[in-house]
BABAKE-760337 format. One record per atom (N, C-alpha, C, O): x, y, z. Coordinates in steps of 0.1 Angstrom, whole numbers, plus 5000, padded with zeros to 4 digits. Each point is the difference from the previous one (the first is absolute). Example, Ala and Ser with C-alpha at 12.3 -4.5 7.8 and 13.67 -1.06 7.14 Angstrom:
513249435078499150125000500950125000501050005007498650114986500950115000499250115008500550115001
***
This chain:
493337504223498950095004500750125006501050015007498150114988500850125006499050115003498950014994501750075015499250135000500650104999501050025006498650064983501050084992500450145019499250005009501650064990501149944999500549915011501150045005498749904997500249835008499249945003499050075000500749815003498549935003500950005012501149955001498050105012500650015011499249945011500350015012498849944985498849965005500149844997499249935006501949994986499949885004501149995002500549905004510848815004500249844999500749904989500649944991499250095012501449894995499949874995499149935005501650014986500049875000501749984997500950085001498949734994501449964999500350084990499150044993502650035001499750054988499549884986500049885000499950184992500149924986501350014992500850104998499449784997501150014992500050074988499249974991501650155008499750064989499749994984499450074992501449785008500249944988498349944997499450004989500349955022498349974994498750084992499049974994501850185012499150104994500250084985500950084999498249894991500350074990498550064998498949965005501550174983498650055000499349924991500449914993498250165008498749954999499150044990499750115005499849894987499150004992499250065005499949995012498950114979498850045010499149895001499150015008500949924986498749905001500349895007499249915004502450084998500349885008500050025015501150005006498050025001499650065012500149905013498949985007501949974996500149875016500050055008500650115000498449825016500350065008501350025009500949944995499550115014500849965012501249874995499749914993501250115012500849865001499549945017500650045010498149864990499649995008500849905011500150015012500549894979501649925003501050085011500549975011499450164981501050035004499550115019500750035011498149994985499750075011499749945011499550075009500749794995499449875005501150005004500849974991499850065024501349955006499550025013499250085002501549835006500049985016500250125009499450025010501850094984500450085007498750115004499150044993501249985022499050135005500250145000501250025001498150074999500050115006498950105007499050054995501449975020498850055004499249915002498850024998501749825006498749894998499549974989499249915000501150154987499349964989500849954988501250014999498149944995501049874988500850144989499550084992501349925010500650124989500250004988500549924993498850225003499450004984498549994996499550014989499849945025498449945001499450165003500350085009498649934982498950105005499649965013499449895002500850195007498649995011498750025000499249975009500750104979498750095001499349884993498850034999501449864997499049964991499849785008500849915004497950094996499749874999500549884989500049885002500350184990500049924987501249875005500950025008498849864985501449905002500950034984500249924991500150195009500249984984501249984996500450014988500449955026501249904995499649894997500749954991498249965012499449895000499350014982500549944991498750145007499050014988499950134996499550075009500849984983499350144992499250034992499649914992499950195007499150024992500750104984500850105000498649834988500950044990498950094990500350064990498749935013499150084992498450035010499549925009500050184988498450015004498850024988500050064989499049865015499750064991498350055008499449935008500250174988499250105007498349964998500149934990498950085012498750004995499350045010499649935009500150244989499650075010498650104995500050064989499049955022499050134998500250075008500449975012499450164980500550105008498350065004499350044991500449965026498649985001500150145011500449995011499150134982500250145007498750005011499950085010499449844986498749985009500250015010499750095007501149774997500649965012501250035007500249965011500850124981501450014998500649914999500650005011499849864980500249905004500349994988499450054990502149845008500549944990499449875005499749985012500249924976499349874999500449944988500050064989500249795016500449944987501149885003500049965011500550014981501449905004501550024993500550054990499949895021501850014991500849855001500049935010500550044979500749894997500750024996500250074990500849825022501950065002500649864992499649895002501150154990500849934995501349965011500550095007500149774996500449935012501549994995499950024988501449955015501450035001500549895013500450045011499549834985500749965012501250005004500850024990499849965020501850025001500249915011501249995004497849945003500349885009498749935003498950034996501849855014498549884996499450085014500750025010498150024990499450115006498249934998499549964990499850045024498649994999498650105002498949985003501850134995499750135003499950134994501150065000498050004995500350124995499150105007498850005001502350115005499650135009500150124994501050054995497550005005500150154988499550095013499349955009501250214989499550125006498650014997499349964990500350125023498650034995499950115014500850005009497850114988500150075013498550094994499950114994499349825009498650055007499249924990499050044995501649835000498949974985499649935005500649965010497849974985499749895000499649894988499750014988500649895022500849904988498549905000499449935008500450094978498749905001500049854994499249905002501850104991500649804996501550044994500350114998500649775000501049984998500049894991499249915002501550094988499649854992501549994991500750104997499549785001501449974990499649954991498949965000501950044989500049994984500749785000501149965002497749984994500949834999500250034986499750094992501249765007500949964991499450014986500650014990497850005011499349974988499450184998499750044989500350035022499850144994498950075009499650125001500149755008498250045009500850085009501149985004498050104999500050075016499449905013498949954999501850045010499349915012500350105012501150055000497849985011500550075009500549925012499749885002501150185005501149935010499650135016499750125001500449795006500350055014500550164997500350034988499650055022501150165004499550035015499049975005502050095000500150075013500550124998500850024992498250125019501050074999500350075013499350055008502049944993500750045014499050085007498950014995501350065019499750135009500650094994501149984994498350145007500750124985500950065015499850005012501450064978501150085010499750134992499450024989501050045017499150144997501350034995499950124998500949864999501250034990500349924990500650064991499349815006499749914992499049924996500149884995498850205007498649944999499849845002500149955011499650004979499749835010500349884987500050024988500449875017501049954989498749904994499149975008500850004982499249914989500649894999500649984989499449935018500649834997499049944996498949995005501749964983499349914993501249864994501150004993498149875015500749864998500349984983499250014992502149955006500149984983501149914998501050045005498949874990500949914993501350044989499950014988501350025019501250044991499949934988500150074990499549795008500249944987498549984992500049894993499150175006498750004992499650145001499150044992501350055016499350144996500850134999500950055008498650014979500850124995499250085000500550115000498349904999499050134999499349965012499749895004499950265004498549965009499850134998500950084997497549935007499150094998499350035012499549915006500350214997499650065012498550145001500250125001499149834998498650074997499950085012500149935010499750204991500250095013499350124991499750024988500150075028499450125000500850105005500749955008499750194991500750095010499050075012498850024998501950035015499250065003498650154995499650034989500050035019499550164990501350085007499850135001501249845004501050115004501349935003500550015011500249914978501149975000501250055003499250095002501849955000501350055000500550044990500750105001499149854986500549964986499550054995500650054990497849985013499250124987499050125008499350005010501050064981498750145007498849994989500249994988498650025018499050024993499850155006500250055011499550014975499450165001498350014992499749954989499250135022499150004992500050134990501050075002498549964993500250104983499750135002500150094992499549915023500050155008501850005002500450125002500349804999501549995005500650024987501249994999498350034993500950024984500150134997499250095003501849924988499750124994499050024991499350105001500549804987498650064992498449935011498950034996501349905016499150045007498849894994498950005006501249924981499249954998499949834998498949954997502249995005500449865002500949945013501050055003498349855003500649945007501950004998500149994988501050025018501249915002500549955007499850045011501449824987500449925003501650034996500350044989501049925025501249994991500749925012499650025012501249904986500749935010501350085003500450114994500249845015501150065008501249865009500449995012499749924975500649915006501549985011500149915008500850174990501150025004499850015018498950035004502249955006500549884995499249895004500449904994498650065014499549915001498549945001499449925006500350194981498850044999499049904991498850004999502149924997499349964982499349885010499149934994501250055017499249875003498650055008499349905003500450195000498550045002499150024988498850045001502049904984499050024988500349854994499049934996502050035005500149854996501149905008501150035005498349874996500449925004501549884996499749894995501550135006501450024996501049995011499850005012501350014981501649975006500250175002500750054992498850035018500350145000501850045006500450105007500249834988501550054999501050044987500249954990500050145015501250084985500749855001499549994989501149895014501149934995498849924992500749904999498550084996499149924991499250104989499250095003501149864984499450074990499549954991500749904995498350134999498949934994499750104983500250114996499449815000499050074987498649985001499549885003499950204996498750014999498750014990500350084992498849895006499350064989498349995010500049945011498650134983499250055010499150024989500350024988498149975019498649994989499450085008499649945010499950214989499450065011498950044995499650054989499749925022498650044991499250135007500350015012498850114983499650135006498750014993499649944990499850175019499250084991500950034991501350014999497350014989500750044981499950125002499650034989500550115019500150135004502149995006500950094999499049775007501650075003501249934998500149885003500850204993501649994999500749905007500050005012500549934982501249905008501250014993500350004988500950015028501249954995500650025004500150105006501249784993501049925007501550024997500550054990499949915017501450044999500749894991501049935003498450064983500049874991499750024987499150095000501149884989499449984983498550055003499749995011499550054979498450035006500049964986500850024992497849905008499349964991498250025001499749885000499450185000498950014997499349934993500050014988499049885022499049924991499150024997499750004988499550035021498750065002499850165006501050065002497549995001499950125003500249945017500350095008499649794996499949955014501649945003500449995011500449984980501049935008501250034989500050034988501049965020501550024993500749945004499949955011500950044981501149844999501750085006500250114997500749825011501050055001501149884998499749884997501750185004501049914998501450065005500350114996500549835012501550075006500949864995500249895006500250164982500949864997501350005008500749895002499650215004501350015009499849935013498850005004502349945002499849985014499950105011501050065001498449965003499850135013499649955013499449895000501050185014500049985012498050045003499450074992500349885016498650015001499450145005498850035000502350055004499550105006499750164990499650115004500749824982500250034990498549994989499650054990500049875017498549974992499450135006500150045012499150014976499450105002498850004993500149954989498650095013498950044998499050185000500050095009499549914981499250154999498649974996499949914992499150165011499150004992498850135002499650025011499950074978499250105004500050094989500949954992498650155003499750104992501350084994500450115003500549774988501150014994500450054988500049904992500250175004500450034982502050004997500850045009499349934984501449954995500350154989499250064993502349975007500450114991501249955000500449975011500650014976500749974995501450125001499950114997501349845008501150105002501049934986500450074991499749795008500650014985499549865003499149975008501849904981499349904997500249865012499549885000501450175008499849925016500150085014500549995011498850104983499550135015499050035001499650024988499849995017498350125005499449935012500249895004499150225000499450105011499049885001499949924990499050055024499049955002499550105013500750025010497950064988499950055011498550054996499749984989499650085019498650015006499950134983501050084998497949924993500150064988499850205006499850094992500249925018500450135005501550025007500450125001500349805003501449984995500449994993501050065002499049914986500949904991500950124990501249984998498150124996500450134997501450045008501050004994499050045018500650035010501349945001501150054997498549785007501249945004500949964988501249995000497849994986501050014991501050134993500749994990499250125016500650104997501250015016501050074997499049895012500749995010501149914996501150044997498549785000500649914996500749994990500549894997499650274993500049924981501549975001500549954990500450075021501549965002500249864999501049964994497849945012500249905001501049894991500849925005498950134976500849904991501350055001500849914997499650185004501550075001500549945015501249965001498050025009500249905015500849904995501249985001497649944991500549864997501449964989500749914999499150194995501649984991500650035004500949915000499550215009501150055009500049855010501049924999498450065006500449835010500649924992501149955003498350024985500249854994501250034994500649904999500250214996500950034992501349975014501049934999498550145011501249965013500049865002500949924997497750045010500349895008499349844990499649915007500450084984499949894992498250024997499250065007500549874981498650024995498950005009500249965011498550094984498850015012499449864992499750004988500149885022499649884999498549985001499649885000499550225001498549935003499350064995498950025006501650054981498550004988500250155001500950084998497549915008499650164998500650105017500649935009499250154992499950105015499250094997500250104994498549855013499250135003499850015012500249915008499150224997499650045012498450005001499250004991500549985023498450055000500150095015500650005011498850064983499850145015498949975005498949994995501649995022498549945007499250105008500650105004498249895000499750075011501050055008501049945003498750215001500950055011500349905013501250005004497949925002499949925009501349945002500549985011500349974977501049884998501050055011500450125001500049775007500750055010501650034995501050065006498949894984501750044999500350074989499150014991502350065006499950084990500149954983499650044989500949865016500149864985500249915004500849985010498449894980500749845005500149934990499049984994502449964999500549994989499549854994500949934996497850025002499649914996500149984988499450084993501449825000500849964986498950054988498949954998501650164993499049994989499250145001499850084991499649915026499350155001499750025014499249935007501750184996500550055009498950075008499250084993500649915019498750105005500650145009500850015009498650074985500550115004498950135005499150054993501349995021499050095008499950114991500850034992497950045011500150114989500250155002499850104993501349845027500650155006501250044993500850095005499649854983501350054999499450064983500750004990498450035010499450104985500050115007499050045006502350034993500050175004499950074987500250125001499449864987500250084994501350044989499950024988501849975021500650044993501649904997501250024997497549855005501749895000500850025015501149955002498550095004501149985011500049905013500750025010498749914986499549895009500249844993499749895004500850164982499849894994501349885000500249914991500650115019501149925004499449855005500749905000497950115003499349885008499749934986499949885002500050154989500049954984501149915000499949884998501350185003501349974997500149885010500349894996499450135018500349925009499349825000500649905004497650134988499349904998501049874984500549894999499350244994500949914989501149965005500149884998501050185010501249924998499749885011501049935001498250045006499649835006500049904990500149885002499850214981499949874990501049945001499949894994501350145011501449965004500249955008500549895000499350195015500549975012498450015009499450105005500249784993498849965014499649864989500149885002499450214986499049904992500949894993499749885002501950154990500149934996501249955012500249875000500250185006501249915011499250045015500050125005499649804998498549985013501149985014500849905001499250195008500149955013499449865003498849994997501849905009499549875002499250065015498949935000501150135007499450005017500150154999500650084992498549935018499750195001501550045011500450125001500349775008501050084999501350044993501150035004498349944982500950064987499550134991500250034989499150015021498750104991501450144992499950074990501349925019500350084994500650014986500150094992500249775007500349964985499150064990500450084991498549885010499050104991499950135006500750054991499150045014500050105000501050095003499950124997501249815011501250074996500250034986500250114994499849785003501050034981498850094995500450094992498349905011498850094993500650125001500850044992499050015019500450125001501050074995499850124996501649795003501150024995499850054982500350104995499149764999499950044988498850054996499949984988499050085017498950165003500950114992499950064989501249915023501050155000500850044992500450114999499849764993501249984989498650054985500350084991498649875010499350054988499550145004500150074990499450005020500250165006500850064994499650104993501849865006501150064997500049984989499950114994500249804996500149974982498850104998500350084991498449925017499050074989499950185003499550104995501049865017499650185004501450084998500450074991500449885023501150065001500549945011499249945007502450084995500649945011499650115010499849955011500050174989499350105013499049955003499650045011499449884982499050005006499649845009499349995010501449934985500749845005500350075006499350084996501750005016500950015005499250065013500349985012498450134981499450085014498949905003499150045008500849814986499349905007500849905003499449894999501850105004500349925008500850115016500549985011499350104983500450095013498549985009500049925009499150134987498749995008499649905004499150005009501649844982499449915004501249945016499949915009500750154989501149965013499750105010500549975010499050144990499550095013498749925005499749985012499549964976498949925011500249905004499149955006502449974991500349885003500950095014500649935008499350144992500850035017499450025008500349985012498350084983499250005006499449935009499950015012499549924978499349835005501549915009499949945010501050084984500949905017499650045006499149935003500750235006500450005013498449964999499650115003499649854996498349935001500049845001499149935006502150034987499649854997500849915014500950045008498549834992501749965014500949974988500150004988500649965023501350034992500549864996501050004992498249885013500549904986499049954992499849894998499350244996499750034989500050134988499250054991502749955018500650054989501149944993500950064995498849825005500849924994499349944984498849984998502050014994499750024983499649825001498949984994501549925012499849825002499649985010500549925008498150194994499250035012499949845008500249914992499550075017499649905011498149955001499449985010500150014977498650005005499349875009498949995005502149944997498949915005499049964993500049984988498550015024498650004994499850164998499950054989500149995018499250154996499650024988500549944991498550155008499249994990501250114987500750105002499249834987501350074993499750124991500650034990497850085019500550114993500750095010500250124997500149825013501450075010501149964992500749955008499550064986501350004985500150084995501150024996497750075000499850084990500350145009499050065005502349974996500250135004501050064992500449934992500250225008500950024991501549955001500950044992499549865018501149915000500049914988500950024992498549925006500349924986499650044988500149924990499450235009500350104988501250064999501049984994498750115018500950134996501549935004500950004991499449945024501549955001500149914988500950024992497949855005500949924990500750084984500949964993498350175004500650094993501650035002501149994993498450055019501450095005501349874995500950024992498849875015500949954995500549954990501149964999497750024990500749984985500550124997501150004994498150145012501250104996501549985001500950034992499249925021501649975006500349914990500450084991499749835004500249914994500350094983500849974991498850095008499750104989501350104996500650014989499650065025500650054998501749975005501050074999498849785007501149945001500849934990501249985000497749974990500549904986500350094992501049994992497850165007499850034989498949964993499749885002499650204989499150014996500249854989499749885003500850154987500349934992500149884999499649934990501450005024500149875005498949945009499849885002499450265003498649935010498950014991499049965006500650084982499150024997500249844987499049954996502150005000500449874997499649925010499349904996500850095014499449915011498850005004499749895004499550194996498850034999499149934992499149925003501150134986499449914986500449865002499149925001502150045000500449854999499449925013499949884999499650215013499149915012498950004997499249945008500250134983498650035000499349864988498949955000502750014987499849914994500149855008499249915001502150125004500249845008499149985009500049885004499450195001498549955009498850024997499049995008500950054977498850014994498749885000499849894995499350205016499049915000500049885010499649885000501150215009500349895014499850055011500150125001499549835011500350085016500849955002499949884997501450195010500550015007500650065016499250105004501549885004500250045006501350075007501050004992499350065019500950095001501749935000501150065000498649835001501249934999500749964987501250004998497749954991500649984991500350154990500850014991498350115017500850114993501650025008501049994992499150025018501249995007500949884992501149995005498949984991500749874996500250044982501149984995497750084994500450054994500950134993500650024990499150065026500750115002501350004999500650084993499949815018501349975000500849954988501050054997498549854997500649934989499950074987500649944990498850175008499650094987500450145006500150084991500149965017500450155002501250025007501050064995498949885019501150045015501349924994501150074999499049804997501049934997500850014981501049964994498050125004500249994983500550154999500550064990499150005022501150175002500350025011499350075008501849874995500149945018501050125005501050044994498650025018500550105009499250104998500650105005498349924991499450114996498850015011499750115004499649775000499149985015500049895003499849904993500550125023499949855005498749995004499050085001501349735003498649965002499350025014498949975001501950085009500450085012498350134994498849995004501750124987499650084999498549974991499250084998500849784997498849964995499049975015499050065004501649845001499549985013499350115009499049995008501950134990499550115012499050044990499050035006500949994977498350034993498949915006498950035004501549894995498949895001499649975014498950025005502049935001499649915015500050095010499549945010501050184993500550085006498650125006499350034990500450025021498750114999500750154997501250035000497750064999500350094997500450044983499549964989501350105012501050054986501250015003500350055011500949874979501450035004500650135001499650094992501449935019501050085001500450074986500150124998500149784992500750054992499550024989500650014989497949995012499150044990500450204998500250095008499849914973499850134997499050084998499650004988499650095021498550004997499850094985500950084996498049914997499850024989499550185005499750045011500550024980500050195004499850044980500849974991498050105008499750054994500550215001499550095007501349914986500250155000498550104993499950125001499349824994499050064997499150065011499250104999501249825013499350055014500850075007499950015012501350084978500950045011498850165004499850055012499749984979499550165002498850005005499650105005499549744996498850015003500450015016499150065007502049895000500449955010500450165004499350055009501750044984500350125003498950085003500150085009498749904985498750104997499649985016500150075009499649784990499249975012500250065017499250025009502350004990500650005012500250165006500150055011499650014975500250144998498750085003500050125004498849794992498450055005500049935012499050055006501649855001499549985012500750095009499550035010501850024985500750125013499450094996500650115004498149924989499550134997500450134992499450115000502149824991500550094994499050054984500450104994498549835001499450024994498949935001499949905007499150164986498549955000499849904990500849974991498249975012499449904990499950044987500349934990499250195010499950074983501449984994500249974988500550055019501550004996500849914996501250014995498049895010500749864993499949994989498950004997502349984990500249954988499349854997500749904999497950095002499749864998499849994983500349884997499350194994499850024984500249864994499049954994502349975006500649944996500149875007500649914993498850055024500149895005499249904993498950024995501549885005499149864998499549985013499850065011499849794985499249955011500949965012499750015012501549944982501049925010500450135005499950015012500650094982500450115011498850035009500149985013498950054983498750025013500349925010500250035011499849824983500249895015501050045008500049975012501250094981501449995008499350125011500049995012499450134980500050135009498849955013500350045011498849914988499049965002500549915014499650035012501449854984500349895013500750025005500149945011500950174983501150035012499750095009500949995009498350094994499550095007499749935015499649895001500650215010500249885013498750015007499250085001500949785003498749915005499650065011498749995000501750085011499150015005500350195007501150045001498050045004500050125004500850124988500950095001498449874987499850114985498950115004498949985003501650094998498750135006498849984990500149954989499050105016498949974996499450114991498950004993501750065008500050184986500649944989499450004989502549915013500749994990498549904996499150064993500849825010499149924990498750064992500049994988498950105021499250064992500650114989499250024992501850055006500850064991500349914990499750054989500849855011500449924989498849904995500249934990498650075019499049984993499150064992499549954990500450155015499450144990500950074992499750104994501649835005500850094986499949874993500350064990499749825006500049904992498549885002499849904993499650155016498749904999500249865000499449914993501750065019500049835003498949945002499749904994499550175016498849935003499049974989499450104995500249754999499350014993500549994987499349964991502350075010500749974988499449824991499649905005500650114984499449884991501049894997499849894997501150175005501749924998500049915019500350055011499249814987499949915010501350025009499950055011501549884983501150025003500550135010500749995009498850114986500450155007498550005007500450035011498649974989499449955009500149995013499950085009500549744991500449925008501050085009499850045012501449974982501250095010499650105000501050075002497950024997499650145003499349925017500550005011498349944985498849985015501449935008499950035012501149894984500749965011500850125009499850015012501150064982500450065005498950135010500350065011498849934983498750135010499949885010500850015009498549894990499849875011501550065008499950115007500849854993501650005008500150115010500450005012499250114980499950155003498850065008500050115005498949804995498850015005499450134992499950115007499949904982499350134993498649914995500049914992498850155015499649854999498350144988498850025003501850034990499450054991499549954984499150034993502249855006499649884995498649935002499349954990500550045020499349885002499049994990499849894994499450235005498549954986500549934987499549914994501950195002500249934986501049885002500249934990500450035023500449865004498949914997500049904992498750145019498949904995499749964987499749894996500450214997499549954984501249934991499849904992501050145010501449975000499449805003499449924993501150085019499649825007498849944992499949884997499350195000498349934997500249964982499449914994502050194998499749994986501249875001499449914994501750065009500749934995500349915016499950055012500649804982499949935011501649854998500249885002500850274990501549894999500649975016499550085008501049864995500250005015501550075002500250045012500549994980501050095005499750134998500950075005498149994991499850154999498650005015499750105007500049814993498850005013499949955013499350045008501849844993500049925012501250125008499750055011501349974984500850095009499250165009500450055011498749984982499550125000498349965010499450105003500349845000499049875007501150015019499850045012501449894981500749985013500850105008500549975010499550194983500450085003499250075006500450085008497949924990498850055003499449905014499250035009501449864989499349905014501050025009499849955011501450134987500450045014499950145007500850055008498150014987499750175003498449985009499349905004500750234995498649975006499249994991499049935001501450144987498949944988499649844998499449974990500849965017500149845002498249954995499749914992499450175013498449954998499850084985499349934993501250205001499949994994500249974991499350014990502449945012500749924991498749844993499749964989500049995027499449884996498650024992499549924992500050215016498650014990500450034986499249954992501850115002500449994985499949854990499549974989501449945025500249894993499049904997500049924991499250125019498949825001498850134988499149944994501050215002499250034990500849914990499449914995502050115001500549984989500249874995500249984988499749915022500149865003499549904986500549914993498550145008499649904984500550024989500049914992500450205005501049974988501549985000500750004990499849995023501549945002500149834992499049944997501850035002500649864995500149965018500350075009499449774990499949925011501050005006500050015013501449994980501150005005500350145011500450005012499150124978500050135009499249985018500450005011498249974982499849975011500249955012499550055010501249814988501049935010500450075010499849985012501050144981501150085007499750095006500750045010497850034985499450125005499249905014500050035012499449874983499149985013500849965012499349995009501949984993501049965007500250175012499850035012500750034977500350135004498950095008500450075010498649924987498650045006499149925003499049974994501749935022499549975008499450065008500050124998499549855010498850075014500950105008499650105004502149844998500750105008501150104993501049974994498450165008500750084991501850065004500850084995499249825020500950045000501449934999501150045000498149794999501249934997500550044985501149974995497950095000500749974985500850185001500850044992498850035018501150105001501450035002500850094997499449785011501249925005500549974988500850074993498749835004500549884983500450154989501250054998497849994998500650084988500750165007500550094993
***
């Protein structure tokens, strides 16, 4: 998951013997070495290698397939229907515990020997408002492999936004889209919601014959009411994805195209037409693309994040359609999860960096094959000025890449530490081996763990025996250690420096001593990433208030259509207090609702005096946020405006 450019807004086990691991087939999909994650030893109180975040016993039983039978009931906002989990036992166990978090559960029934359904007992816990409430249901390890679970979702899940057709762009159909990551998928179904368990799926959804479905899976079309799906791969649950609403399909070649609202679709497919040149440039580096087709669907502006890489078809916000390709790195960043998230899975969210480290890493590596190494080069500069950023904001042992989550809810994970540093340090690694030698290792971890979660131990342990020891003196494990376990960023890190920013940097410093005017700046020839550089570097607080109105009325930030430059335009006025923004801020907040271009800019306004009208913006803008957004917003605009003046 990412927000172009960073999604900034969101353990260990024993190792494995390396000899047990060979690659994998795409269709040969197992979960977890559940054996192997099942040891005595603690950390932090907790069984090491074990998700916290999840109820599930699924060292005990897993779940190996779903299979879906759902209406999608816009009436009510409500998914309805049942799901039947195919069962995985791994010990003599009388119990099977699935996630769940706001559903209600209307029967439970198992599959006997002869084929009947019979219903059985269920309980379900007191909900934890971080793990919602656990679903035990009594089952016999030696007679039951399937049970079935008949449930409703709430009308305002975590997992999905309903929008009414006033909330769309063509304005005239209901939508629906989920937002499972990371612990979302269990406010829509009922499941093992942890990355160390993965499942195949297939799903019967039934709609009005007016609307669109589709999943992050094979689509098949039966009727004008229902469509058939299928995920022959194994996938982590947070990975199941759902859409449904006033959709048209356009074709980019013969396993690409566009899905997006039919007054999009024109648009996004002339933004995206990079995409098949994306995917050969990956598959040619890092070994073949394993799951069919890759398409995109562009969702409502609402979507809180800038992309979320759901196998097959990727959902993508529709703030990064500037017009001229230059935003389209969040493309790059969704596809390369086909590698690093989708096909080699963090087991526990405190491995999130494994997937998004390496994402970002190899983002940057197809950046560079398709554009240019200057232009890979002025986004990983930019993406490490906002990773310096965000430390001095974050505490400080969660700046650590094999973060400590405990329970905490695990979108406190999602900050730019396990993007941008886990980058930084495959960079290091990169430019310590060598391209040639690390990009051989690359490919070869992405095959030998194909289709597995893991965790940060067994990459440490692969690391060593395929890189550190097989080109020994080149980094110690000392200096792995200080990447990984260590806060902050090493000592001996080289920071990434784009010379393309050497003149935007000379310009800037040159109009702030007044040696020239705004007119006078050579901008003709900037991109977008130079705008951000000139734009964020500019100092936060006491910018005269002439220099800002001058460089507003010689380039027309306010209002600008380019989100990205946007965003670091109203921030930097917020900082500066140029509070001339504010009308086209409002419209600004009310049209788009990603949480990294809005929640920062929310918390920068709730510590001013603009605080009431910061909130009267929000609770206007409130219904078309994603549930998740709102979480964060309604937290932040509590009754006292000045504790949250304090906090942010």
């Amino acid at each position: 998951m990412m927000s172009s450019l960073r999604n900034m807004l969101l353990t260990t086990v024993l190792p494995l013997t390396l000899s047990l691991f060979t690659s994998i087939h795409a269709n040969a999909a197992p979960n977890v070495d559940l054996d192997k994650l099942d040891t005595p030893s603690t950390e932090m109180g907790q069984q090491v290698g074990k998700d916290t975040l999840t109820y599930a016993n699924y060292d005990e039983v897993s779940v190996s397939h779903i299979d879906l039978s759902l209406t999608v009931d816009f009436d009510k906002n409500q998914l309805l229907g049942d799901a039947i989990l195919d069962l995985v036992w791994h010990k003599a166990s009388k119990e099977l515990v699935l996630d769940t978090r706001e559903l209600t559960i209307n029967s439970v029934s198992v599959q006997n020997k002869s084929g009947q359904w019979q219903n059985v007992p269920f309980s379900l816990s007191k909900a934890d408002k971080v793990k919602g409430a656990a679903l035990r249901i009594p089952l016999n390890h030696e007679n039951n492999a399937k049970v079935k679970v008949s449930y409703h979702t709430s009308n305002n899940p975590s997992g999905i936004q309903w929008l009414t057709p006033q909330q769309t762009l063509g304005k005239q159909l209901p939508f629906m889209f989920s937002q499972s990551q990371a612990i979302h998928a269990r406010s829509w179904i009922p499941l093992q919601d942890t990355p160390a368990v993965r499942q195949t799926y297939s799903a019967t959804i039934t709609t009005d014959k007016a609307i669109t479905v589709v999943m992050s899976a094979d689509r098949q079309v039966l009727s004008n009411t229902q469509t058939q799906f299928s995920m022959p791969q194994a996938i982590p649950a947070y990975l199941i994805a759902i859409a449904a609403g006033h959709l048209k399909f356009a074709p980019l070649n013969n396993i690409s195209g566009i899905w997006a609202e039919p007054a999009m679709l024109d648009k996004a497919s002339k933004e995206f037409s990079d995409t098949p040149k994306m995917i050969k440039i990956a598959s040619k580096r890092y070994g073949d693309y394993r799951w069919g087709r890759y398409d995109l669907l562009i969702l409502p502006p609402s979507f809180p994040f800038g992309g979320m890489e759901n196998p097959r078809l990727s959902f993508i916000t529709p703030t990064v359609i500037a017009g001229d390709k230059s935003l389209v790195s969040l493309i790059a960043h969704e596809l390369a999860h086909s590698w690093s998230g989708n096909l080699v899975t963090n087991a526990t969210w405190r491995d999130l960096w494994l997937n998004e480290g390496f994402t970002t890493y190899v983002e940057n590596r197809i950046m560079e094959d398709l554009y240019s190494r200057d232009r890979a080069l002025m986004e990983q500069t930019i993406g490490y000025s906002e990773l310096l950023a965000e430390l001095e904001e974050l505490p400080p042992q969660d700046s650590v890449l094999h973060i400590a989550l405990g329970e905490r809810d695990p979108d406190d994970a999602f900050s730019g530490v396990p993007y941008v540093k886990g980058q930084l340090f495959l960079v290091f690694l990169e430019q310590k081996f060598g391209r040639e030698h690390f990009d051989a290792f690359v490919k070869d971890y992405f095959n030998h763990f194909a289709f597995q979660s893991i965790t940060t131990a067994q990459f440490r342990e692969y690391l060593s025996f395929n890189l550190l020891n097989k080109y020994p003196n080149v980094v110690s494990e000392a200096e792995v250690d200080t990447w990984i376990e260590d806060q902050g960023l090493p000592s001996f890190l080289v920071p990434p420096n784009s010379h393309a920013f050497d003149d935007i940097d000379i310009q800037r410093q040159t109009w702030l001593e007044g040696n020239i005017s705004a007119q006078a700046l050579n901008t003709k020839t900037w991109t977008v990433h130079q705008w951000l550089r000139f734009i964020s570097e500019m100092p936060r607080i006491n910018l005269n208030q002439t220099k800002l109105a001058e460089l507003d009325s010689t380039f027309h930030l306010t209002g600008t259509n380019n989100n990205e430059i946007a965003f670091a335009w109203y921030s930097l006025a917020l900082d500066n207090r140029y509070y001339t923004v504010l009308p086209a801020l409002k419209q600004y907040l009310n049209e788009i609702g990603r949480r990294r271009l809005i929640v920062p800019l929310y918390q920068k306004l709730a510590s001013t005096e603009h605080y009431d009208w910061a909130k009267d913006v929000y609770l206007n803008a409130r219904p078309g946020y994603h549930p998740q957004t709102q979480a964060s917003l309604d937290l932040l605009f509590a009754d006292n405006p000045m504790e949250h003046s304090h906090r942010h």
